[in-house]
DRENGUKE-536422 format. One line per field, with one value per residue (C-alpha): residue number from 1; residue in one letter; z, y, x. Coordinates in Angstrom, 3 decimals, always signed. Layout:
BEGIN
num	(NUM;...)
residu	(A;...)
c3	(Z;...)
c2	(Y;...)
c1	(X;...)
This chain:
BEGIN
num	(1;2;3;4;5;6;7;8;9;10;11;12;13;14;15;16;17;18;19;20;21;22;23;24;25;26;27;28;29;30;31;32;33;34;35;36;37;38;39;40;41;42;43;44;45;46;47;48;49;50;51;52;53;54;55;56;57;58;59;60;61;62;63;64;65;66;67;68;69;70;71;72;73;74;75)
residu	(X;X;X;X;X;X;X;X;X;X;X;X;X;X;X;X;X;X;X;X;X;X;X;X;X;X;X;X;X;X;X;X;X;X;X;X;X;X;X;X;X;X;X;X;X;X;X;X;X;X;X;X;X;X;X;X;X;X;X;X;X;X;X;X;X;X;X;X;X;X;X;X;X;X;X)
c3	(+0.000;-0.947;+1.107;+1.027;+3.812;+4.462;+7.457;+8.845;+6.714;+3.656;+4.266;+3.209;+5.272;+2.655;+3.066;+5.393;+8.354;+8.004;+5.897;+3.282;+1.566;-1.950;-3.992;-7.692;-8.471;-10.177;-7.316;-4.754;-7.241;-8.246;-4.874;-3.954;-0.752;+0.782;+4.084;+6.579;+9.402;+11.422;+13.182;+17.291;+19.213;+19.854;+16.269;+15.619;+13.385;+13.933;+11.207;+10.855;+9.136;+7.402;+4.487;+1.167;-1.585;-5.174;-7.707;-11.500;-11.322;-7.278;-4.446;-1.315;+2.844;+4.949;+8.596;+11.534;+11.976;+9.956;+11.321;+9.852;+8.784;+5.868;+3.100;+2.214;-1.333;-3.669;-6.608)
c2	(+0.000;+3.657;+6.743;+10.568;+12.372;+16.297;+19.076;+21.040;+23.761;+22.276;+22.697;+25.336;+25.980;+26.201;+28.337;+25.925;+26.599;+22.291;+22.116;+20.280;+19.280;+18.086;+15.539;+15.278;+11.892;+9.989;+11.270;+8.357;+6.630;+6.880;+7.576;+4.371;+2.082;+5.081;+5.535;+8.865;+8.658;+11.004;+11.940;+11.401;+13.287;+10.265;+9.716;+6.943;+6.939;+6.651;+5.587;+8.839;+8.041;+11.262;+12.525;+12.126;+14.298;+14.391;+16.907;+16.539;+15.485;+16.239;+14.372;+16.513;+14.910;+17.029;+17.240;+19.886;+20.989;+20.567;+18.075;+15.965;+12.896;+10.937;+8.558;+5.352;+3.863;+1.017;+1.608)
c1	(+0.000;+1.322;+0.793;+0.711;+1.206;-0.188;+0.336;-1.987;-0.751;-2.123;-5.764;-7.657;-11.386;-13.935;-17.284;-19.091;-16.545;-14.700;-11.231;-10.203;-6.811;-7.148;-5.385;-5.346;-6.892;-3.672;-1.903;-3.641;-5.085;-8.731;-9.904;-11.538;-10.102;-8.813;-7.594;-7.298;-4.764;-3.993;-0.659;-0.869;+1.513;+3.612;+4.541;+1.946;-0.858;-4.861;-7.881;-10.118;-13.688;-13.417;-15.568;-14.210;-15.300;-14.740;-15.548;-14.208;-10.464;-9.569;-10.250;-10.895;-10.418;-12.643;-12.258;-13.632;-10.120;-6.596;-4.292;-1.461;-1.897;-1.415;-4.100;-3.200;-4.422;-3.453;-1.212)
């Protein structure tokens, strides 16, 4: 399984008042069978059931706040 990680710093709060980081879709595959970890202060790694959005080519992880983390996908 491949993975992409993402800080805090990369999401962007969107008009509803949760955040958001994108991904392009080739970049974690098609988007399907993903999963949203996020980074615990000791350095290991927790399963989020966040919502996933997609809209045309982009695949957007919303959460109530920004935290790092990282989403693991098949190649």
């Amino acid at each position: 399984m491949a993975h992409q990680n993402f800080k805090k710093e990369d999401f962007v709060q969107d008009p509803s008042g949760d955040y958001r980081v994108e991904f392009r879709e080739g970049n974690i595959g098609e988007g399907s069978d993903l999963i949203v970890e996020r980074k615990k202060e000791d350095g290991d790694y927790e399963v989020l059931s966040a919502e996933i959005k997609r809209h045309n080519k982009s695949i957007f992880v919303c959460w109530s706040e920004p935290f790092d983390g990282r989403v693991i996908f098949d190649e």
